[in-house]
PyMOL Python script that loads the backbone (N, CA, C, O; Angstrom):
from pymol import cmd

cmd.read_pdbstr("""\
ATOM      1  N   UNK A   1      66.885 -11.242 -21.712  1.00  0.00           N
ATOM      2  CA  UNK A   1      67.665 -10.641 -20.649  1.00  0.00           C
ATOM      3  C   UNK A   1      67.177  -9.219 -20.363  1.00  0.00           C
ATOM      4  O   UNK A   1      67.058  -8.869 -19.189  1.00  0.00           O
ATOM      5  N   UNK A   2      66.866  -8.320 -21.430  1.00  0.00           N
ATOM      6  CA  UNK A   2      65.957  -7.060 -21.271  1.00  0.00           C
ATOM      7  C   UNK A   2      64.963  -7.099 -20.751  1.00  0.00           C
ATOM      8  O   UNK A   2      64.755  -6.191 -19.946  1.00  0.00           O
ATOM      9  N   UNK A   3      64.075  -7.958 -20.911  1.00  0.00           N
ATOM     10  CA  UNK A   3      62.755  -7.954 -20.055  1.00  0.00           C
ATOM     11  C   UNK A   3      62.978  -8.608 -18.468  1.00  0.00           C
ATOM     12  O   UNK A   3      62.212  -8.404 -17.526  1.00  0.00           O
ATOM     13  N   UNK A   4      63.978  -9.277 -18.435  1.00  0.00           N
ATOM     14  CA  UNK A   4      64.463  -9.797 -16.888  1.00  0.00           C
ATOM     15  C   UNK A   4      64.798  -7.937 -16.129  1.00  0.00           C
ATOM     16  O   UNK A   4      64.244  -7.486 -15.126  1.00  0.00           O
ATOM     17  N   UNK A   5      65.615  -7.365 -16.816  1.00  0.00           N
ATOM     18  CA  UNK A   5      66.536  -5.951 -16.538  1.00  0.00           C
ATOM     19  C   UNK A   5      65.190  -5.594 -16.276  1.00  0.00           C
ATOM     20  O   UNK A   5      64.870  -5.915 -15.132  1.00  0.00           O
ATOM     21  N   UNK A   6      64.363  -5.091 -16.867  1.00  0.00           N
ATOM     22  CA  UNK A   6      62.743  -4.591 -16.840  1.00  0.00           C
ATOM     23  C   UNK A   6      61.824  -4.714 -15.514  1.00  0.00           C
ATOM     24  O   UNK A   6      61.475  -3.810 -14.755  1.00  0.00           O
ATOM     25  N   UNK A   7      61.552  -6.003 -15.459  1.00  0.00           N
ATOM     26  CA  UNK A   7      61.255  -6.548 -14.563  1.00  0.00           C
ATOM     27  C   UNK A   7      61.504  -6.333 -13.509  1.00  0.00           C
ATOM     28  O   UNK A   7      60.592  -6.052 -12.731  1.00  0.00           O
ATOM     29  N   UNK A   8      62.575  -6.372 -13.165  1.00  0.00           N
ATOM     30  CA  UNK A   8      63.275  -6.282 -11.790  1.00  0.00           C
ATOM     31  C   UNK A   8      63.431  -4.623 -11.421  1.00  0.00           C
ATOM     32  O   UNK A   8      63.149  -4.111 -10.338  1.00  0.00           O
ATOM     33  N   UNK A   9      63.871  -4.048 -12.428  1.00  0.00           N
ATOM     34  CA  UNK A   9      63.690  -2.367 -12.422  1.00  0.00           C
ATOM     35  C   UNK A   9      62.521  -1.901 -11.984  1.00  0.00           C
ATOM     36  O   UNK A   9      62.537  -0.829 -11.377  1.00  0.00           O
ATOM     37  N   UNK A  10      61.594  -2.409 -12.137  1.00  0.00           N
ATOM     38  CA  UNK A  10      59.886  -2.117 -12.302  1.00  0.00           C
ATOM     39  C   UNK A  10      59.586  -2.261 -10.976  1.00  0.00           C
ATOM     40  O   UNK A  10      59.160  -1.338 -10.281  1.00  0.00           O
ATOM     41  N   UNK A  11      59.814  -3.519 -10.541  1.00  0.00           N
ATOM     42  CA  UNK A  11      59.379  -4.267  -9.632  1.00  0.00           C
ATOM     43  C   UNK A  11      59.830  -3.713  -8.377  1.00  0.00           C
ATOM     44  O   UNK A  11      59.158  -3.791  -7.348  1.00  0.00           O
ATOM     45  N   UNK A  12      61.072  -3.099  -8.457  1.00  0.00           N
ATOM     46  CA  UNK A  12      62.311  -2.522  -7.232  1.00  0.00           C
ATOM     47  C   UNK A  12      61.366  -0.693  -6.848  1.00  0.00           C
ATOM     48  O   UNK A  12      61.183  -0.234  -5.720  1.00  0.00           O
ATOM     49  N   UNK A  13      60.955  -0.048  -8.149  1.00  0.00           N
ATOM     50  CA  UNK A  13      60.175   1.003  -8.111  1.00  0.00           C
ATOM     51  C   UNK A  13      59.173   0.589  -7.657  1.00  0.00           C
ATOM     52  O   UNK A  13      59.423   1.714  -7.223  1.00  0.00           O
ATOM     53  N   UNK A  14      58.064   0.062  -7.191  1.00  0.00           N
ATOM     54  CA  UNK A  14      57.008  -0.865  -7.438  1.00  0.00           C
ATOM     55  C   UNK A  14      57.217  -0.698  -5.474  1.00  0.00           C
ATOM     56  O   UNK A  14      56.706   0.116  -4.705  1.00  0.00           O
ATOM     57  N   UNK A  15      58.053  -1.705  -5.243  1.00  0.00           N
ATOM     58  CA  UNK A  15      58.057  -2.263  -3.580  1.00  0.00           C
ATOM     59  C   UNK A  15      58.523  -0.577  -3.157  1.00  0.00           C
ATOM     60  O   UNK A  15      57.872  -0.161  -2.199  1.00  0.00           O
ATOM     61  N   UNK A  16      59.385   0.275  -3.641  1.00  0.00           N
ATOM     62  CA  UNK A  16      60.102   1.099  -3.091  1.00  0.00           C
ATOM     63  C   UNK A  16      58.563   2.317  -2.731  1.00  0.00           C
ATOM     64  O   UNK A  16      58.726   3.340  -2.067  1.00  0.00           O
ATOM     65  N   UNK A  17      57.542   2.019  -3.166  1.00  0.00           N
ATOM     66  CA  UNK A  17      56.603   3.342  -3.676  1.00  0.00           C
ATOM     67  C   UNK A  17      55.208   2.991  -2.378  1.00  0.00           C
ATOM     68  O   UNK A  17      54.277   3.645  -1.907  1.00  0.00           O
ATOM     69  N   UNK A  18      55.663   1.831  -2.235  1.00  0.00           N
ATOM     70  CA  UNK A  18      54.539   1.740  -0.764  1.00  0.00           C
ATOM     71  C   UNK A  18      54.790   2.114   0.351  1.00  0.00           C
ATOM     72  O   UNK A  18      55.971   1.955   0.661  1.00  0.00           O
ATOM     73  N   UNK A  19      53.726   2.854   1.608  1.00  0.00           N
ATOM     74  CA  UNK A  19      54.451   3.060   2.372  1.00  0.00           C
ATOM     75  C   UNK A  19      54.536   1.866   3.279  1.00  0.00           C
ATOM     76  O   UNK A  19      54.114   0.714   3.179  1.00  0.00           O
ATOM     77  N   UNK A  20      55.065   2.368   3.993  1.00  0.00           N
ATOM     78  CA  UNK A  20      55.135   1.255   5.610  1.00  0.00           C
ATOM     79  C   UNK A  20      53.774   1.265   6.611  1.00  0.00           C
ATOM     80  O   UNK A  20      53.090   2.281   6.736  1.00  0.00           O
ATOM     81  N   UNK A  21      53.639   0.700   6.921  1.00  0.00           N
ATOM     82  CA  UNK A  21      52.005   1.286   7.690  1.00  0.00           C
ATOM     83  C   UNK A  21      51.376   0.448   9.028  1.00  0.00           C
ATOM     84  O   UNK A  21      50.372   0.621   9.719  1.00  0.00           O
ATOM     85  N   UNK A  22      52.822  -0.860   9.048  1.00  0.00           N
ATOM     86  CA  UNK A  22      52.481  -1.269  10.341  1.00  0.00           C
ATOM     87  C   UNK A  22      53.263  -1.028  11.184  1.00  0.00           C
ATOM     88  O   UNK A  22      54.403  -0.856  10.753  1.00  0.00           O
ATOM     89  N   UNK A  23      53.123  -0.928  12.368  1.00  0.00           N
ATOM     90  CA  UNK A  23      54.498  -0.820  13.510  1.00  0.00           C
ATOM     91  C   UNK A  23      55.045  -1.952  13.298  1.00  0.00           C
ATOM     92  O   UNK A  23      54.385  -2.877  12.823  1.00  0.00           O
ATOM     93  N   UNK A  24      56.415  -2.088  13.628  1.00  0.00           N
ATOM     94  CA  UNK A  24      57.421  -3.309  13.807  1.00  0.00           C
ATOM     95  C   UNK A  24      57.473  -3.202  14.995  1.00  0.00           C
ATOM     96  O   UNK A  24      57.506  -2.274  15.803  1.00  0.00           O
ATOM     97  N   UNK A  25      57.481  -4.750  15.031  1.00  0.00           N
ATOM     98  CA  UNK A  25      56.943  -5.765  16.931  1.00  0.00           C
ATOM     99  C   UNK A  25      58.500  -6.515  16.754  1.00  0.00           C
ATOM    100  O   UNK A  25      58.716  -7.073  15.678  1.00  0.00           O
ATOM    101  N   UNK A  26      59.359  -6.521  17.597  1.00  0.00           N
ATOM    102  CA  UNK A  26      60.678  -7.315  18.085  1.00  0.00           C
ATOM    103  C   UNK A  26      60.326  -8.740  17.803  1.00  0.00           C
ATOM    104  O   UNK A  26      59.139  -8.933  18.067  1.00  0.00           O
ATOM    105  N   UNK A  27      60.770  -9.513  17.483  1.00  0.00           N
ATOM    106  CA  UNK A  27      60.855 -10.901  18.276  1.00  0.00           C
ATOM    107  C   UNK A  27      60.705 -10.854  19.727  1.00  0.00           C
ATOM    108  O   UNK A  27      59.728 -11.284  20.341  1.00  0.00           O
ATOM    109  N   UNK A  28      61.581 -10.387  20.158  1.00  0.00           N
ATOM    110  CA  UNK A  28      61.257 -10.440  21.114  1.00  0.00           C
ATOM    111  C   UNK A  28      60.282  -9.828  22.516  1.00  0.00           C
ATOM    112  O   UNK A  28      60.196 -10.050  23.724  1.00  0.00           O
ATOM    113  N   UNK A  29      59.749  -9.078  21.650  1.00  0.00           N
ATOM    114  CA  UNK A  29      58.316  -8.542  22.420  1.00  0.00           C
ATOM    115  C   UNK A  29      57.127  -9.092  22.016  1.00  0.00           C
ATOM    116  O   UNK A  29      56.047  -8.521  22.160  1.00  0.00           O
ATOM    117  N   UNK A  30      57.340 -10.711  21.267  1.00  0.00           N
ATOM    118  CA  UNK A  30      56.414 -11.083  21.002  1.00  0.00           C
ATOM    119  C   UNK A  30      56.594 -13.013  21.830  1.00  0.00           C
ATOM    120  O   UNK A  30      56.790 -14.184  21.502  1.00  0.00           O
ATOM    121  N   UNK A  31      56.427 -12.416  22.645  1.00  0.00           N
ATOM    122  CA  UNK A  31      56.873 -13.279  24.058  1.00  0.00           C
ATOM    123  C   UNK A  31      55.449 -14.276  23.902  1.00  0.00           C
ATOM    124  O   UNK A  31      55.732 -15.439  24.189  1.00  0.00           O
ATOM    125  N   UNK A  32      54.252 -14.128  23.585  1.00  0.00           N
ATOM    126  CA  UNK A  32      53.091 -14.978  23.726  1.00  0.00           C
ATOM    127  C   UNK A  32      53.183 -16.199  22.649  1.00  0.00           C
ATOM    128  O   UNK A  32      52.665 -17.296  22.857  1.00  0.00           O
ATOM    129  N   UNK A  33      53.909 -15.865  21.473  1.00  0.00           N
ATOM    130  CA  UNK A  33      53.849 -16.833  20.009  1.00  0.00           C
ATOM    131  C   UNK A  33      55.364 -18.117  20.326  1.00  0.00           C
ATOM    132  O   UNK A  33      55.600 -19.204  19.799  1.00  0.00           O
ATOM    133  N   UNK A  34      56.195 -17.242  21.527  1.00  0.00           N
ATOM    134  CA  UNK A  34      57.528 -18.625  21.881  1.00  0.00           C
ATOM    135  C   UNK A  34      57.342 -18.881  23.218  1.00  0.00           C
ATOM    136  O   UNK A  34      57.210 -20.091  23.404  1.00  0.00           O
ATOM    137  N   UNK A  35      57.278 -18.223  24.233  1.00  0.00           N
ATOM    138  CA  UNK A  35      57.691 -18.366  25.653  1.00  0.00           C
ATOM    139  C   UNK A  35      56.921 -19.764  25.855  1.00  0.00           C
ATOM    140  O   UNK A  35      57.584 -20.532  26.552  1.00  0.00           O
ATOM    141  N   UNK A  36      55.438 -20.395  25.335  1.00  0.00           N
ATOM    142  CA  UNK A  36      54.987 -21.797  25.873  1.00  0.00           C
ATOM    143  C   UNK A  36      56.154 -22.975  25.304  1.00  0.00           C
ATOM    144  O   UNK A  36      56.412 -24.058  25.831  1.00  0.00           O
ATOM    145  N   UNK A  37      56.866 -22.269  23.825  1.00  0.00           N
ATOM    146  CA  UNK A  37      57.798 -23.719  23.525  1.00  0.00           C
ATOM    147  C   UNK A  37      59.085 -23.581  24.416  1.00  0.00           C
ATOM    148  O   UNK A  37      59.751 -24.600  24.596  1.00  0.00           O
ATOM    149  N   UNK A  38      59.510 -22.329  25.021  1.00  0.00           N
ATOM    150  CA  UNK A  38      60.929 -22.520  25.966  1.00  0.00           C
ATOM    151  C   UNK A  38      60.259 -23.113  27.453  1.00  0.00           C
ATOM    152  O   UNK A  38      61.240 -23.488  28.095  1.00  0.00           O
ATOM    153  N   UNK A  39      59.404 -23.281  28.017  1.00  0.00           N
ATOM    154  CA  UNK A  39      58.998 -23.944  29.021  1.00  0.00           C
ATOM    155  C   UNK A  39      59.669 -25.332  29.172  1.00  0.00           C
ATOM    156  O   UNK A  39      59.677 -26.139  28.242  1.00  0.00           O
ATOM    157  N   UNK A  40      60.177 -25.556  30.264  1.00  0.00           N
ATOM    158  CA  UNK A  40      61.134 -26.772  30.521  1.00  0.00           C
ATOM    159  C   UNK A  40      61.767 -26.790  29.572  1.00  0.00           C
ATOM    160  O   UNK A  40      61.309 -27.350  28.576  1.00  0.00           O
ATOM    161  N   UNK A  41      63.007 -26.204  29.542  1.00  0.00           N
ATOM    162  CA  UNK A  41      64.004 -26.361  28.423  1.00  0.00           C
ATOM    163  C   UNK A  41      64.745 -25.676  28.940  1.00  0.00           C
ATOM    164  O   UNK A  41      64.498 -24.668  29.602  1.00  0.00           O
ATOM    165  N   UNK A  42      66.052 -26.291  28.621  1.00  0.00           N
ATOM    166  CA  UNK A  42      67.355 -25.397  28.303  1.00  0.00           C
ATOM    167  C   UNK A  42      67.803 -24.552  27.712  1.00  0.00           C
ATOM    168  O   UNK A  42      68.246 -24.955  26.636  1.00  0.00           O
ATOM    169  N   UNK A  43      67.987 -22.991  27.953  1.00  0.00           N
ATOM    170  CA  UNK A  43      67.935 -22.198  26.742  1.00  0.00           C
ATOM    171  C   UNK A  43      69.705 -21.248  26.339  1.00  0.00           C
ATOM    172  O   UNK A  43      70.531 -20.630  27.011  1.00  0.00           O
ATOM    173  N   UNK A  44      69.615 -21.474  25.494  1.00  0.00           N
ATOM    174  CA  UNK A  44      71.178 -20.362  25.476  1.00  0.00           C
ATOM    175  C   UNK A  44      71.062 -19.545  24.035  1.00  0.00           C
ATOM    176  O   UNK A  44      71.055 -19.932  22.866  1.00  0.00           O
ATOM    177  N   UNK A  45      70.953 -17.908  24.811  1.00  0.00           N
ATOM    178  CA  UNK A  45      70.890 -17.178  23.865  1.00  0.00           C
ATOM    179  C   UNK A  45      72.185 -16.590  23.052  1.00  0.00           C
ATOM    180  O   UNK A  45      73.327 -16.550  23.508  1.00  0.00           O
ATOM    181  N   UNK A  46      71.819 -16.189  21.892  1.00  0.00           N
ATOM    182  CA  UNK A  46      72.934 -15.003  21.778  1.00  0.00           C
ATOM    183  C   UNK A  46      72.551 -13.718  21.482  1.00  0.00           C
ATOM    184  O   UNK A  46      71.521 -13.536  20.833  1.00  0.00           O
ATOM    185  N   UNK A  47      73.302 -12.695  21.902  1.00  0.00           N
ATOM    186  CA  UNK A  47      72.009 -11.306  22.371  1.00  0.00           C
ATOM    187  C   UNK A  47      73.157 -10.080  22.319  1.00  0.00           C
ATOM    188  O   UNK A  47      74.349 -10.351  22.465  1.00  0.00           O
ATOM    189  N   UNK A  48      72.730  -8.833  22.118  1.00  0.00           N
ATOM    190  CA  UNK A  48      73.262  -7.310  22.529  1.00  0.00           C
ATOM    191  C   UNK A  48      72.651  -6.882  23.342  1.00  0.00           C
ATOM    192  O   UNK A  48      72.025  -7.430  24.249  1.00  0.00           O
ATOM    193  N   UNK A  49      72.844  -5.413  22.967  1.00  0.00           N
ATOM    194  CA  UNK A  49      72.300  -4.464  24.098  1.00  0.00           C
ATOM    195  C   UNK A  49      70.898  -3.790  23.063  1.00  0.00           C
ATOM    196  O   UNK A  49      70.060  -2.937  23.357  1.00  0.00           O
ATOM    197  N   UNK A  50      71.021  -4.290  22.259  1.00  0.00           N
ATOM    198  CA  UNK A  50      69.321  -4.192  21.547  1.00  0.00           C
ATOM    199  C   UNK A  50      68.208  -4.704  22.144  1.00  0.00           C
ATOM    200  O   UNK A  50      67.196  -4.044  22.382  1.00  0.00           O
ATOM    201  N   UNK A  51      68.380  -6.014  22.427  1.00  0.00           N
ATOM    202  CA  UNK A  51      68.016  -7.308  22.601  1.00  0.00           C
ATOM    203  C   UNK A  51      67.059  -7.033  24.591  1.00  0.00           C
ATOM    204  O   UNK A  51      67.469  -7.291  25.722  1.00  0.00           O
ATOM    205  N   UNK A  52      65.772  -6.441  24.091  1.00  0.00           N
ATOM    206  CA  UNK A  52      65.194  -5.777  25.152  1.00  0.00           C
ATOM    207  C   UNK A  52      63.409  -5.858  24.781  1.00  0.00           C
ATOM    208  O   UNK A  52      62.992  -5.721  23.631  1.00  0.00           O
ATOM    209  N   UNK A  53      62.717  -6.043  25.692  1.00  0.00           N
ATOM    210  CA  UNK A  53      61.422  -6.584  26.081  1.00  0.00           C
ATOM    211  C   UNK A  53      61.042  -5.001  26.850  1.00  0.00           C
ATOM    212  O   UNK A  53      61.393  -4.844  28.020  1.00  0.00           O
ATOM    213  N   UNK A  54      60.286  -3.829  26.083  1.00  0.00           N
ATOM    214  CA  UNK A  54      60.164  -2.853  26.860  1.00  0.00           C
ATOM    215  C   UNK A  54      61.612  -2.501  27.058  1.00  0.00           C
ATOM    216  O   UNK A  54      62.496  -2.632  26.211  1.00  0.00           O
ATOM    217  N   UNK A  55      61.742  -2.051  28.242  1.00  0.00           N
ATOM    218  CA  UNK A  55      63.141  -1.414  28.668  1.00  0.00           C
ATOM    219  C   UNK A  55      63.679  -2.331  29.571  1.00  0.00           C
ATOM    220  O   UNK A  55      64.517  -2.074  30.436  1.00  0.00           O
ATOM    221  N   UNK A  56      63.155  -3.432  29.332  1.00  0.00           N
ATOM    222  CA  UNK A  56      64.200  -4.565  30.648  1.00  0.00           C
ATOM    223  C   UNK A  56      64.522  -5.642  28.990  1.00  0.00           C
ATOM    224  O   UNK A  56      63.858  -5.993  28.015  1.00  0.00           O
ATOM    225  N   UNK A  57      66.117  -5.834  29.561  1.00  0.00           N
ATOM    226  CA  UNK A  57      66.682  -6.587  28.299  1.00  0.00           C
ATOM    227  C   UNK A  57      66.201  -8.020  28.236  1.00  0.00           C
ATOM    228  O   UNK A  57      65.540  -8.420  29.194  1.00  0.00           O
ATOM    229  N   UNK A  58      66.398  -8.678  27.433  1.00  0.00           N
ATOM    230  CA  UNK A  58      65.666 -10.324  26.880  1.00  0.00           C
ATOM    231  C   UNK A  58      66.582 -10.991  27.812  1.00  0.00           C
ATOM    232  O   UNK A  58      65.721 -11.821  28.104  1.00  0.00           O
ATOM    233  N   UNK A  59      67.264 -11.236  28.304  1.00  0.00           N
ATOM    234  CA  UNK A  59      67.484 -12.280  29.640  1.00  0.00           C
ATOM    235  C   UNK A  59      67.183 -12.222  30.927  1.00  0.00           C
ATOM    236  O   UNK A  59      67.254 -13.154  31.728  1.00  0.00           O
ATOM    237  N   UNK A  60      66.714 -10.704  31.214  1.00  0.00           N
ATOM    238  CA  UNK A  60      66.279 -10.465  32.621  1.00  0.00           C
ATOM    239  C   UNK A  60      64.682 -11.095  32.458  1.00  0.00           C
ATOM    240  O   UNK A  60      63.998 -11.853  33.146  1.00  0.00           O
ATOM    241  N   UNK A  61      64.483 -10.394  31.232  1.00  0.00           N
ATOM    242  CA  UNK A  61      62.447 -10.840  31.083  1.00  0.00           C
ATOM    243  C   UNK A  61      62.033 -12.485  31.249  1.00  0.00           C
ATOM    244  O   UNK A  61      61.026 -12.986  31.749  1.00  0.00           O
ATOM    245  N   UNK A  62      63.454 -13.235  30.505  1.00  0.00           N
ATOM    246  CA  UNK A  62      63.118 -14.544  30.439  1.00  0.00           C
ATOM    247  C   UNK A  62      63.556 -14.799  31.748  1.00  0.00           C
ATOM    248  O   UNK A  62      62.552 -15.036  32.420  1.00  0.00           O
ATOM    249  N   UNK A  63      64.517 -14.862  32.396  1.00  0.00           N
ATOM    250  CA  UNK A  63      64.703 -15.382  33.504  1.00  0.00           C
ATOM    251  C   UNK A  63      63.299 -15.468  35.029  1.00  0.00           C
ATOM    252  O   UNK A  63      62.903 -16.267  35.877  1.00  0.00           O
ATOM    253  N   UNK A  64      62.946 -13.622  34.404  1.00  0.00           N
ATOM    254  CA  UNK A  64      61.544 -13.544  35.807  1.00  0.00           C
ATOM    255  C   UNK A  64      60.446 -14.088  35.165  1.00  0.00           C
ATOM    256  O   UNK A  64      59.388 -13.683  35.646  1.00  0.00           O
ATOM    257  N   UNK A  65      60.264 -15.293  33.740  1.00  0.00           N
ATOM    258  CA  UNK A  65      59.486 -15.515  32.797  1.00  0.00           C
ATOM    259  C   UNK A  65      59.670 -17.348  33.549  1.00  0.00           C
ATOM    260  O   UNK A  65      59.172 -18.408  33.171  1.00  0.00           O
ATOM    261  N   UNK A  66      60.563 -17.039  34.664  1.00  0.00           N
ATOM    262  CA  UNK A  66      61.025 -18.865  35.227  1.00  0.00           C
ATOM    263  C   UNK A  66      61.655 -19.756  33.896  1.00  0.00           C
ATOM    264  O   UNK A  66      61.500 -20.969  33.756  1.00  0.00           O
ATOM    265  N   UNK A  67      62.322 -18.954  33.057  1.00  0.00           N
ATOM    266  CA  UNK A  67      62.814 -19.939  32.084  1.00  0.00           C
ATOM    267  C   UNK A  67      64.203 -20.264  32.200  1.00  0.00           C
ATOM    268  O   UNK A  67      64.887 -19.267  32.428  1.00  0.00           O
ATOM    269  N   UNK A  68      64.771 -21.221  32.126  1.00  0.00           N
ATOM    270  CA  UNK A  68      66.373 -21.469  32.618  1.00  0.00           C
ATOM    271  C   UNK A  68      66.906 -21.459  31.370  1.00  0.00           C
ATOM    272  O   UNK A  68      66.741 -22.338  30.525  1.00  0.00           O
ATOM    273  N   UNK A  69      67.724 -20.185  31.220  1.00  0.00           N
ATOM    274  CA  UNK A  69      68.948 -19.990  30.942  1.00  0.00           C
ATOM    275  C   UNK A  69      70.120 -20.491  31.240  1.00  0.00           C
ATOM    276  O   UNK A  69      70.493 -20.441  32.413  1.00  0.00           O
ATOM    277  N   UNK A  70      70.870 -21.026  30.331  1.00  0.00           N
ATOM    278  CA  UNK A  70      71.864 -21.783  30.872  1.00  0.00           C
ATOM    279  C   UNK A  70      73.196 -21.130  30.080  1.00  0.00           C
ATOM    280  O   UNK A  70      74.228 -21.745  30.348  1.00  0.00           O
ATOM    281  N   UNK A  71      73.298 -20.467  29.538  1.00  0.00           N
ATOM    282  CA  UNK A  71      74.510 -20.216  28.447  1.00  0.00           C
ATOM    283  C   UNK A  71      73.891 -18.749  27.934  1.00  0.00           C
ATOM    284  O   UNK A  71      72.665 -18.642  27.967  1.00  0.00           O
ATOM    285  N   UNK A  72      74.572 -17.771  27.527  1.00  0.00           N
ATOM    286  CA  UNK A  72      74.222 -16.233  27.295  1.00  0.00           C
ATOM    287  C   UNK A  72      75.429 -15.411  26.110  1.00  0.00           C
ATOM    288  O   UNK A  72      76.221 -14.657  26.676  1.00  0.00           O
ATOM    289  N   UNK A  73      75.544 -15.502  24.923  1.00  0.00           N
ATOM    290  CA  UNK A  73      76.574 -14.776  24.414  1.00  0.00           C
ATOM    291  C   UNK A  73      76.086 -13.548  23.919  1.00  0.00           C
ATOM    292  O   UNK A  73      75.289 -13.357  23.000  1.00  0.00           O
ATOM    293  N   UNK A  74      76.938 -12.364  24.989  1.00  0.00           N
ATOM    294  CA  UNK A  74      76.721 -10.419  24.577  1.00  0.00           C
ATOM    295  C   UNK A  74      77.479 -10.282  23.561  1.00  0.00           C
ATOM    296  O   UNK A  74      78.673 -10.187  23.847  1.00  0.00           O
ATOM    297  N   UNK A  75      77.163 -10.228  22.247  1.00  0.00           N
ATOM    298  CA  UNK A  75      78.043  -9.578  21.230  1.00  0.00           C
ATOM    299  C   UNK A  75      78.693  -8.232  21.565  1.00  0.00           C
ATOM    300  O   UNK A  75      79.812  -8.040  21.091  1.00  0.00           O
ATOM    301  N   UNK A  76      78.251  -7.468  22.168  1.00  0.00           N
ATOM    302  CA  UNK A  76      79.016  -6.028  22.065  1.00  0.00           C
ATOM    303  C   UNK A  76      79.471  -5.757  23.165  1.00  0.00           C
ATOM    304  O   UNK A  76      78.853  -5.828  24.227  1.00  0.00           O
ATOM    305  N   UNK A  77      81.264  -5.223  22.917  1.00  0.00           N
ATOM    306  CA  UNK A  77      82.098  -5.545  24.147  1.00  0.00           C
ATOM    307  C   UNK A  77      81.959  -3.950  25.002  1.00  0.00           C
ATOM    308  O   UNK A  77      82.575  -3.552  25.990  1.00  0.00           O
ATOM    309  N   UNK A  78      81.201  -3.463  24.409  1.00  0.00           N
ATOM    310  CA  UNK A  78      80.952  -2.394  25.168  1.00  0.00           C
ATOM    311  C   UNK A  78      79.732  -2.153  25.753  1.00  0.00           C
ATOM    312  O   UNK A  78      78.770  -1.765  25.091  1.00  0.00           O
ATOM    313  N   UNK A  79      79.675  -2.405  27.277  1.00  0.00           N
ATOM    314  CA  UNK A  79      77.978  -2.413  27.751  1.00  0.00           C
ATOM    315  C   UNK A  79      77.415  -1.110  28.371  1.00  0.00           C
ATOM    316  O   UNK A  79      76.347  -0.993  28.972  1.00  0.00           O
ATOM    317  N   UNK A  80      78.918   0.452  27.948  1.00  0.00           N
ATOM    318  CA  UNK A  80      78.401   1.655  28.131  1.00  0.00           C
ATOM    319  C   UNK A  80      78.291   1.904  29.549  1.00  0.00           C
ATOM    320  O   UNK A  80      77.559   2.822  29.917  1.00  0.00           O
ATOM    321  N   UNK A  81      79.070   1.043  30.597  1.00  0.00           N
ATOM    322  CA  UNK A  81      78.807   0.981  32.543  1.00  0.00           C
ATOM    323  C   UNK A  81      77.332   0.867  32.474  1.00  0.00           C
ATOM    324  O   UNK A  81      76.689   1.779  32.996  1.00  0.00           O
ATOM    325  N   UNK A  82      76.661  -0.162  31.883  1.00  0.00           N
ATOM    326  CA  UNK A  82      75.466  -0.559  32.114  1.00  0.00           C
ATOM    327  C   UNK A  82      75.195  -1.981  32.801  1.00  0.00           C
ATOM    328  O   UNK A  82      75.486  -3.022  32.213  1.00  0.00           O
ATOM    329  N   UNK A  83      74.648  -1.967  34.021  1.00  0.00           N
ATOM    330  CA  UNK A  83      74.544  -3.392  34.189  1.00  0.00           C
ATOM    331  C   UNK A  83      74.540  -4.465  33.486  1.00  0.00           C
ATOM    332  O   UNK A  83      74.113  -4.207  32.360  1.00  0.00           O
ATOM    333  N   UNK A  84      74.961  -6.139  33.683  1.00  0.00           N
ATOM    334  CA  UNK A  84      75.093  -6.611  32.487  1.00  0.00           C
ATOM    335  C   UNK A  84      73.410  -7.646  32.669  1.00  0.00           C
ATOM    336  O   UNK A  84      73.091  -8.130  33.755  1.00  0.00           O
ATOM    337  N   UNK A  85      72.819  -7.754  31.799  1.00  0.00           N
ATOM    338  CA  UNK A  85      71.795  -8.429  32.631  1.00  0.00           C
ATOM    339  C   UNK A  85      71.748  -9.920  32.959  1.00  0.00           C
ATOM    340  O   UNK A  85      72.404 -10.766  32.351  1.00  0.00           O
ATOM    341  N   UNK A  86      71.148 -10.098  33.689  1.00  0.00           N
ATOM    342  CA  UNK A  86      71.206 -11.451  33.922  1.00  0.00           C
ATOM    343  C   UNK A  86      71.998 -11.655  35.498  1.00  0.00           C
ATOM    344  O   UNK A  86      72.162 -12.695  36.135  1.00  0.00           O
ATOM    345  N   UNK A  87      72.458 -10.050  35.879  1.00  0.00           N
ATOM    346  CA  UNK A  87      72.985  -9.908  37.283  1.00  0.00           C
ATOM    347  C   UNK A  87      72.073  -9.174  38.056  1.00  0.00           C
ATOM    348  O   UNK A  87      71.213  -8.576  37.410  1.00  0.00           O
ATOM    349  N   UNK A  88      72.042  -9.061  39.384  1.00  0.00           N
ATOM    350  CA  UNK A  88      71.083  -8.470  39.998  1.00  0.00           C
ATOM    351  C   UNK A  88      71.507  -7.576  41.083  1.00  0.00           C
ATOM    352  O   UNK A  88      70.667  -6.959  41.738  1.00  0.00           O
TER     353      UNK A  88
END
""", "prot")
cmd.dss("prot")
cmd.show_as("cartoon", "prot")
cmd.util.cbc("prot")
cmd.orient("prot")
């Protein structure tokens, strides 16, 4: 059980001591690795106000992307008097 305690102590110092060194890419700004499997399909997301491609949000991008959206749930009930997207 000490060498498990060890281990894991070690190991936690270990991951904590590297740096970071790539940029982090969204899911969803990585539109080239999904957008061919949502082609002809039905899609229904669930999304915030995070949930953005550049500065245009992930249902406006997919929609001018010709993908049909059919169903959309905004988790956050506050959209700040920001357009909601998916309206025009």
């Amino acid at each position: 059980m000490k060498n498990i305690f060890l281990f894991l102590l070690l190991a936690s110092f270990q991951m904590g001591a590297q740096p970071f060194s790539r940029k982090v890419i969204t899911g969803a700004a990585q539109m080239d690795a999904y957008l061919p499997l949502l082609q002809n399909k039905k899609v229904a997301l669930l999304v915030n106000q995070t949930s953005v491609v550049g500065d245009t949000h992930l249902v406006d991008t997919l929609l001018s992307a010709g993908i049909e959206i059919v169903k959309y749930l905004r988790l956050n009930m506050d959209s700040g008097g920001q357009q909601m997207p998916g309206r025009r």
